[in-house]
C-alpha positions in Angstrom: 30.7 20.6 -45.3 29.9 21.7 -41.8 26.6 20.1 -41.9 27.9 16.6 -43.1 30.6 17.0 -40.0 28.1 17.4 -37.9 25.9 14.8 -38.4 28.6 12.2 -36.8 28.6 14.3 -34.2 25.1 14.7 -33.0 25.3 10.5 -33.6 28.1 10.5 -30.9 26.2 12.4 -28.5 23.3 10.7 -28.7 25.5 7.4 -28.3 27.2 8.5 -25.6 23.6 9.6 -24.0 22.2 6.5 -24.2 25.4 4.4 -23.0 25.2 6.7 -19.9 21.4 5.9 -19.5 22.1 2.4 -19.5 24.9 2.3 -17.6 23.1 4.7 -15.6 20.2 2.0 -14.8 22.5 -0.9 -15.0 24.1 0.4 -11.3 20.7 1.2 -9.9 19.8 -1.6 -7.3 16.7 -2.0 -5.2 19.0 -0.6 -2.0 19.4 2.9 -3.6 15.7 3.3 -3.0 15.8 3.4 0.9 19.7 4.1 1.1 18.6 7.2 3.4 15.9 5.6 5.1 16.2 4.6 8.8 16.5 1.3 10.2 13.2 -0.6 11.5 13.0 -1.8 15.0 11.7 -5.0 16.4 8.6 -3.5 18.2 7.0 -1.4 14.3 8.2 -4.9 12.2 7.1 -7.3 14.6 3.6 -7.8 13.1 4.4 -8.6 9.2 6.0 -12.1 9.6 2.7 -12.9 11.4 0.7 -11.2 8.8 2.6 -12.9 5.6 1.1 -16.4 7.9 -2.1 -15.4 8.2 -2.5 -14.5 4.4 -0.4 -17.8 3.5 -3.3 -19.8 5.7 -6.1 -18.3 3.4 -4.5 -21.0 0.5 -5.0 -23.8 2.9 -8.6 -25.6 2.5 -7.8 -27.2 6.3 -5.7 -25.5 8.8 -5.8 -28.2 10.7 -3.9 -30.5 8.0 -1.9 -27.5 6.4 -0.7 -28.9 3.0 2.1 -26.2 3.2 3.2 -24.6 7.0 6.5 -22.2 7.3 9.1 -22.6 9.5 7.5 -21.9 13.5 3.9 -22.7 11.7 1.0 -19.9 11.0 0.5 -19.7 14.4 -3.4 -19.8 13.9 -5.5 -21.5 16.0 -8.3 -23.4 14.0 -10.9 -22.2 16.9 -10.2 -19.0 16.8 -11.3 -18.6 12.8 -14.3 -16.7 12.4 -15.1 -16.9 8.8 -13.4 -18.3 5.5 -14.6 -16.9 2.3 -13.7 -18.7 -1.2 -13.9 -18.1 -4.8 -17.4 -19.7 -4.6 -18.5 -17.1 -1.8 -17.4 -13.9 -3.2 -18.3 -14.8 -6.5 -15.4 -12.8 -8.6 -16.4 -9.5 -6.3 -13.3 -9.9 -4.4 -10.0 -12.6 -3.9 -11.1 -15.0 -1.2 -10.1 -14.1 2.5 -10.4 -14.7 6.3 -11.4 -13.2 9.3 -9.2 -14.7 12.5 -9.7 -13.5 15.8 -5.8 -12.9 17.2 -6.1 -13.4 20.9 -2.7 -13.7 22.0 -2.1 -10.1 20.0 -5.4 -8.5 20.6 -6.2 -8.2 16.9 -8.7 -8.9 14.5 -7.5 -9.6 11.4 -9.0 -10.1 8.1 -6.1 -11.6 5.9 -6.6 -11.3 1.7 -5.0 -13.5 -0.8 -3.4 -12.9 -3.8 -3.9 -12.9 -8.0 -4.7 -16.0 -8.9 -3.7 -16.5 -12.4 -6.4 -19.1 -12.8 -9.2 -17.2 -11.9 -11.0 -14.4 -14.5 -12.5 -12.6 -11.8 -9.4 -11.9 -10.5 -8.6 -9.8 -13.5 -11.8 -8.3 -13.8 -10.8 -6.5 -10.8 -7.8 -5.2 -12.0 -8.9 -4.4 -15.4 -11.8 -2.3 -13.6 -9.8 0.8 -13.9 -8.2 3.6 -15.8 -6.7 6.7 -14.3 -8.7 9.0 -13.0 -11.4 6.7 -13.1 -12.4 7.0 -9.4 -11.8 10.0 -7.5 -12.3 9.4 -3.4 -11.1 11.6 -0.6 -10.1 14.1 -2.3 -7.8 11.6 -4.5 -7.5 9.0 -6.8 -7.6 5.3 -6.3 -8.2 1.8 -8.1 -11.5 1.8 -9.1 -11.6 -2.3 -9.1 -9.9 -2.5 -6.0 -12.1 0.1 -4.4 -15.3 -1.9 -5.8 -13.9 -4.8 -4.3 -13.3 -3.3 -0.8 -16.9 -2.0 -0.4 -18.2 -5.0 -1.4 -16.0 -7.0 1.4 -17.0 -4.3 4.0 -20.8 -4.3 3.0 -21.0 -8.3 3.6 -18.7 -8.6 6.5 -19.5 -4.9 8.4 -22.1 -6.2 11.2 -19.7 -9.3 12.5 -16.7 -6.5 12.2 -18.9 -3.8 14.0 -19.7 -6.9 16.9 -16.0 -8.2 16.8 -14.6 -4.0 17.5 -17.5 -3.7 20.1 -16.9 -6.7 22.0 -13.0 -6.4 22.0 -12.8 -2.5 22.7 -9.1 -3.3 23.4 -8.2 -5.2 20.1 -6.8 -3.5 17.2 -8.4 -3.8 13.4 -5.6 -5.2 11.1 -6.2 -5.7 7.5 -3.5 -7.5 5.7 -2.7 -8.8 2.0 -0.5 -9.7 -0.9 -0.3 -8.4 -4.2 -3.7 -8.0 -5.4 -5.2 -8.6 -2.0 -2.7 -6.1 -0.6 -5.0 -3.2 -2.7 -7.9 -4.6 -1.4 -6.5 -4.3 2.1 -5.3 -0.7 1.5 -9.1 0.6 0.3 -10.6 -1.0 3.0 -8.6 0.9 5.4 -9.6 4.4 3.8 -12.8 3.0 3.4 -13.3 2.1 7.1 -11.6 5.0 7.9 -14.3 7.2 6.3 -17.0 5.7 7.3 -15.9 4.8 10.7 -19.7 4.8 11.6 -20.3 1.6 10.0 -18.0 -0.3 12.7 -19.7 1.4 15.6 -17.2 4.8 15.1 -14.1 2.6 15.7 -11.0 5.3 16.5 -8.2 5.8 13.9 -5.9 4.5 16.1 -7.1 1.1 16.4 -7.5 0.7 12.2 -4.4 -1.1 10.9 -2.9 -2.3 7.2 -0.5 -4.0 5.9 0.1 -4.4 2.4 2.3 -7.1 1.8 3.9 -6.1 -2.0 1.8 -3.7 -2.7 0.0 -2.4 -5.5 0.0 0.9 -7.0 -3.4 1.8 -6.1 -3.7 5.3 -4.7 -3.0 8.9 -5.6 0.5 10.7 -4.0 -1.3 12.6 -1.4 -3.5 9.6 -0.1 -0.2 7.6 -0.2 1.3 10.2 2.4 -2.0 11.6 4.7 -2.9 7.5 5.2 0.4 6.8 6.3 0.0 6.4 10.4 -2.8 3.8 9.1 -1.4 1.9 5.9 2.1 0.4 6.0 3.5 -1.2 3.0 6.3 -4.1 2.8 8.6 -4.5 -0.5 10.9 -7.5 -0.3 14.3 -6.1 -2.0 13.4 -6.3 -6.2 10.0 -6.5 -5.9 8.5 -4.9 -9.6 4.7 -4.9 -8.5 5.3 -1.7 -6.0 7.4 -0.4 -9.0 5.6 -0.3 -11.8 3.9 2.9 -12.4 1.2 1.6 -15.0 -2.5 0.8 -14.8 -2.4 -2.5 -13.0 -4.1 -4.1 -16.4 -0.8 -4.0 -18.1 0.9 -5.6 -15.0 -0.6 -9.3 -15.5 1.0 -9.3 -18.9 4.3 -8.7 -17.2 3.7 -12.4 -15.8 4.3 -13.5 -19.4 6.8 -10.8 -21.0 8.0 -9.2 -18.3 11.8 -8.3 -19.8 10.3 -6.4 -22.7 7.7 -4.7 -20.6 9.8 -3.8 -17.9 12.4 -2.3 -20.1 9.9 -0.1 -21.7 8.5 1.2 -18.9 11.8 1.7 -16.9 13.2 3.7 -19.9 9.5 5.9 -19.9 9.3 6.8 -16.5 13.6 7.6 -16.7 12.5 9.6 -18.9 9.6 11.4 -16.8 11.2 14.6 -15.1 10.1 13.5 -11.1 8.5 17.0 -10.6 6.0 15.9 -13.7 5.4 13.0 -11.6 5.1 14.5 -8.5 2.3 17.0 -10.1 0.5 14.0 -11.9 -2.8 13.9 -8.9 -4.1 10.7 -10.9 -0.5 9.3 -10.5 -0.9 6.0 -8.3 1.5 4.7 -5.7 2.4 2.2 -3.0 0.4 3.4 -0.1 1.4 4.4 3.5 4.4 3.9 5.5 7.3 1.9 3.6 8.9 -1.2 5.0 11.9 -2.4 2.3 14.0 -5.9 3.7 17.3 -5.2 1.7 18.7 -8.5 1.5 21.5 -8.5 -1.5 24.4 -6.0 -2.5 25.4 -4.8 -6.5 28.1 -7.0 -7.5 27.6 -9.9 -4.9 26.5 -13.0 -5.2 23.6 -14.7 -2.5 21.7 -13.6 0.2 22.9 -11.3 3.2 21.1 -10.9 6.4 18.1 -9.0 5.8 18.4 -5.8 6.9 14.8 -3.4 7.0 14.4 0.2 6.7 11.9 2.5 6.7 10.5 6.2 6.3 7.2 7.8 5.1 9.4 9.2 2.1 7.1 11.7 -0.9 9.6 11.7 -3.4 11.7 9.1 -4.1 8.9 6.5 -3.5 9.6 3.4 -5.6 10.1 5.3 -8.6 12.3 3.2 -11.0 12.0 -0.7 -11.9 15.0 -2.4 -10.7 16.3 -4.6 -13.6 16.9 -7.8 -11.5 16.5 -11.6 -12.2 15.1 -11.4 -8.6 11.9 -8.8 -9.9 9.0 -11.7 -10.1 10.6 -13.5 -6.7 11.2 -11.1 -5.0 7.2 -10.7 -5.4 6.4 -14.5 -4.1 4.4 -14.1 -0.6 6.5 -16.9 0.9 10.1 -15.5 -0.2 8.6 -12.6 2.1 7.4 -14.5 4.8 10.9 -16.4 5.3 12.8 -13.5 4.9 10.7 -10.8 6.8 11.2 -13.9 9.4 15.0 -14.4 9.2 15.0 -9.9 9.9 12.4 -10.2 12.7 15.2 -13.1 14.1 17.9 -10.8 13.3 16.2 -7.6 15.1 15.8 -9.7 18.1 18.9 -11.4 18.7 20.7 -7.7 18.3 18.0 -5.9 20.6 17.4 -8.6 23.0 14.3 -6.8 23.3 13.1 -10.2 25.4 15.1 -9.3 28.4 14.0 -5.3 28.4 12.0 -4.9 31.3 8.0 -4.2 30.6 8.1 -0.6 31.7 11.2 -0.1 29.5 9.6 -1.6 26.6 6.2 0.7 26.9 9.0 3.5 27.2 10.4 2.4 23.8 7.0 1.5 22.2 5.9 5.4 23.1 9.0 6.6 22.0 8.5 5.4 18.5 5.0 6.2 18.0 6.2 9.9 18.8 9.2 9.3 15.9 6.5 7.9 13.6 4.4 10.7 14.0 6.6 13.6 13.4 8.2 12.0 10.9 4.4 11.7 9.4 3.9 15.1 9.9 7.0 15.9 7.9 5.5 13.9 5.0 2.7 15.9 5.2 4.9 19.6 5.3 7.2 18.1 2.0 4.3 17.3 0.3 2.7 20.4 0.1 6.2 22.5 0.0 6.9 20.4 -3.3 3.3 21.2 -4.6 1.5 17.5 -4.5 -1.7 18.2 -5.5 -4.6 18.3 -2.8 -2.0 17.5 0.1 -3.3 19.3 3.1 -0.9 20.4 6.5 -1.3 18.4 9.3 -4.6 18.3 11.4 -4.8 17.0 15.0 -4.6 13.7 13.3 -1.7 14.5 10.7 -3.5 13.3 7.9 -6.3 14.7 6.4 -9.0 17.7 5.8 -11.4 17.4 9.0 -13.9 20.3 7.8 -16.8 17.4 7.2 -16.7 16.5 11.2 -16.8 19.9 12.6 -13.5 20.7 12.9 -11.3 23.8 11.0 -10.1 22.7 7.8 -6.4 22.3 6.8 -6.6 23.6 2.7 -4.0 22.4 0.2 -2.6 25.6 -1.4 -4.7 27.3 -3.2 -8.4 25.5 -2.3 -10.8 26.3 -0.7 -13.7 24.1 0.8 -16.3 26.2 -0.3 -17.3 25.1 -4.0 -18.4 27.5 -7.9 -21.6 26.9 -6.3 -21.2 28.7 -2.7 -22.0 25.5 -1.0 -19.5 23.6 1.3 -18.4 20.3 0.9 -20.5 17.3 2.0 -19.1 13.8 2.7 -20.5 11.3 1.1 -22.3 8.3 3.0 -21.7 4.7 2.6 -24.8 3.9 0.9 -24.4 6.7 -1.7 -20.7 5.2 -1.9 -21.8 2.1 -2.6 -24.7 3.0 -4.8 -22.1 4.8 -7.0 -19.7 2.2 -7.1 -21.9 -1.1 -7.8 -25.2 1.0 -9.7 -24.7 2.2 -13.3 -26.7 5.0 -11.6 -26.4 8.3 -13.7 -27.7 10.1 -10.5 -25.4 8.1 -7.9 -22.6 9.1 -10.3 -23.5 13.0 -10.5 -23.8 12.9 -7.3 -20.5 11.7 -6.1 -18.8 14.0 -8.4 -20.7 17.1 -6.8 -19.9 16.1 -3.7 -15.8 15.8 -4.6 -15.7 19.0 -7.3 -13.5 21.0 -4.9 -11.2 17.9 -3.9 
């Protein structure tokens, strides 16, 4: 008799579990993501309205006769484009792209564009991956995204290396959207690693932005990358969400209700130190940028308000379910309102009457802020156990034993391998005879050289 009573019961309870669930993710909205971030100023955010331009000008075939020019224009000057490289160029090894020499902001900039759904080769890249496929840096990262960054850097590194040598005073920017936004995001760690290959161009002067980014790189890359790589979510976004192998995320183009509910009630049901533990993982990389632009339970658009942090856990975790997931992911929503905030930070600040020395002040200021709130990163992620995430070294970001200086070890590593050998970086042409050669050697090779990462 007590058996049959209790079989209601346990029915109840597993009821009442699964109304709590949903209402659970019913009330979660993209803003409880960066509730306890801080707030961006004008002087970190001023670049990505820019950016979203230049990777909205790689679409045109004539930038002289835009077909399609936001509000205040790309602000590109035709003469000062350097290259343009299409579908026909590349070839399906990478999305097309430009190369735009920034005068007026000391920059060179290499803009990416995004998945075309059109284009096969476009998929090929993101299909070129499974988890733990591709081990770099003592991480893991997209192996189709990383294959598509070497092949950009190995056709376009001697105009780069002149462009950094003969502008010593302009900083490197690489910048795209959704697909292209991986691209971007490897090319920085790639450039970063092989710094030589641009005539050993300082950190400092390497930039990214990631304009709705991909998941493409492992928890402690996300973090140690962070003073290099920023990455800009627009409110809903589901791309920087969805914790998947990007080859599923396509198909969320087509079903995306069905998918997104299955994967927002797997990773719910993930405990977040499991995830935090998981090194093959992957996750939005660098610094975070979120524009927070509606409330729950309100109707329309409010002014766009940005924050900020360099967070470890916490970072994107659950798919908001929002009409607004797929537009929120659209490079010109982003544009207009990364805009509309940049208008908004200006107006309050009126950071165009602050005296020069005032605004150096400020600009120092925050780089200070942004560093020790890197460092932090760092400290957090090893205290909660992030596999290979190493303590701060004089950059703040990553194991410096290969260039001479002490190493920083992740708990319980050491740099010296089974073998007794230390660790050896790899160069760029093994790199890129590993990634492009079905090489059994190149591939044994790179796999010695990481074994203690």
């Amino acid at each position: 008799m007590s058996i049959i009573c209790g079989v209601p019961l346990l029915e109840c309870v597993y009821c009442l579990a699964c109304a709590r669930w949903a209402w659970k993710r019913c009330l979660h909205t993209a803003g409880h993501d960066s509730e306890t971030w801080g707030i961006a100023t004008a002087e970190e955010f001023e670049p990505v309205p820019r950016l979203c331009c230049y990777i909205l000008a790689v679409y045109e075939e004539d930038l002289r006769h835009p077909l399609f020019e936001p509000p205040g224009g790309y602000g590109i000057n035709p003469d000062w484009l350097i290259l343009r490289k299409t579908y026909e160029n590349t070839q399906g090894h990478a999305p097309p792209y430009i190369l735009y020499l920034d005068h007026d902001h000391a920059d060179i900039v290499l803009a990416i564009r995004g998945l075309n759904l059109a284009k096969e080769s476009d998929y090929q890249v993101l299909l070129d991956n499974k988890l733990g496929k591709k081990k770099f840096d003592g991480g893991y990262v997209h192996n189709g995204l990383l294959k598509a960054a070497g092949w950009v850097l190995e056709a376009e590194c001697d105009i780069l290396k002149e462009l950094v040598e003969k502008h010593p005073n302009y900083t490197l920017t690489f910048a795209g959207h959704s697909l292209g936004s991986g691209v971007a995001a490897m090319l920085a760690l790639v450039v970063v690693r092989h710094h030589d290959k641009l005539g050993n161009i300082d950190r400092r002067r390497i930039r990214c932005y990631a304009i709705a980014p991909a998941r493409c790189m492992s928890l402690n890359l996300a973090v140690r990358y962070a003073d290099v790589i920023n990455s800009v979510v627009l409110q809903d976004d589901f791309l920087p969400r969805t914790a998947t192998p990007l080859e599923d995320i396509f198909k969320s183009v087509f079903c995306l209700p069905c998918l997104l509910c299955m994967r927002c009630m797997r990773d719910t049901c993930i405990p977040e130190e499991k995830m935090l533990r998981d090194p093959r993982r992957l996750y939005a990389p660098g610094r975070l940028y979120h524009i927070v632009e509606r409330k729950p339970f309100r109707l329309g658009r409010f002014p766009p308000v940005v924050r900020t942090a360099v967070p470890v856990d916490g970072r994107f975790e659950h798919i908001v379910l929002s009409c607004n997931a797929t537009s929120d992911h659209a490079i010109i929503w982003i544009e207009r309102e990364a805009r509309r905030a940049m208008d908004l930070m200006l107006e309050k600040d009126r950071i165009m009457e602050i005296p020069a020395k005032q605004r150096m002040e400020r600009q120092e200021t925050l780089a200070r802020e942004h560093s020790e709130e890197h460092k932090a990163a760092l400290q957090r992620a090893v205290t909660l156990s992030v596999p290979h995430a190493y303590l701060p070294s004089r950059y703040g970001t990553f194991d410096e034993h290969e260039d001479g200086d002490n190493s920083h070890k992740s708990t319980g590593e050491s740099s010296v391998g089974s073998s007794g050998k230390s660790k050896t970086k790899v160069s760029w042409n093994e790199l890129i005879e590993c990634l492009f050669e079905k090489d059994e050697s190149g591939l044994m090779l790179l796999k010695e050289s990481h074994r203690d990462d």
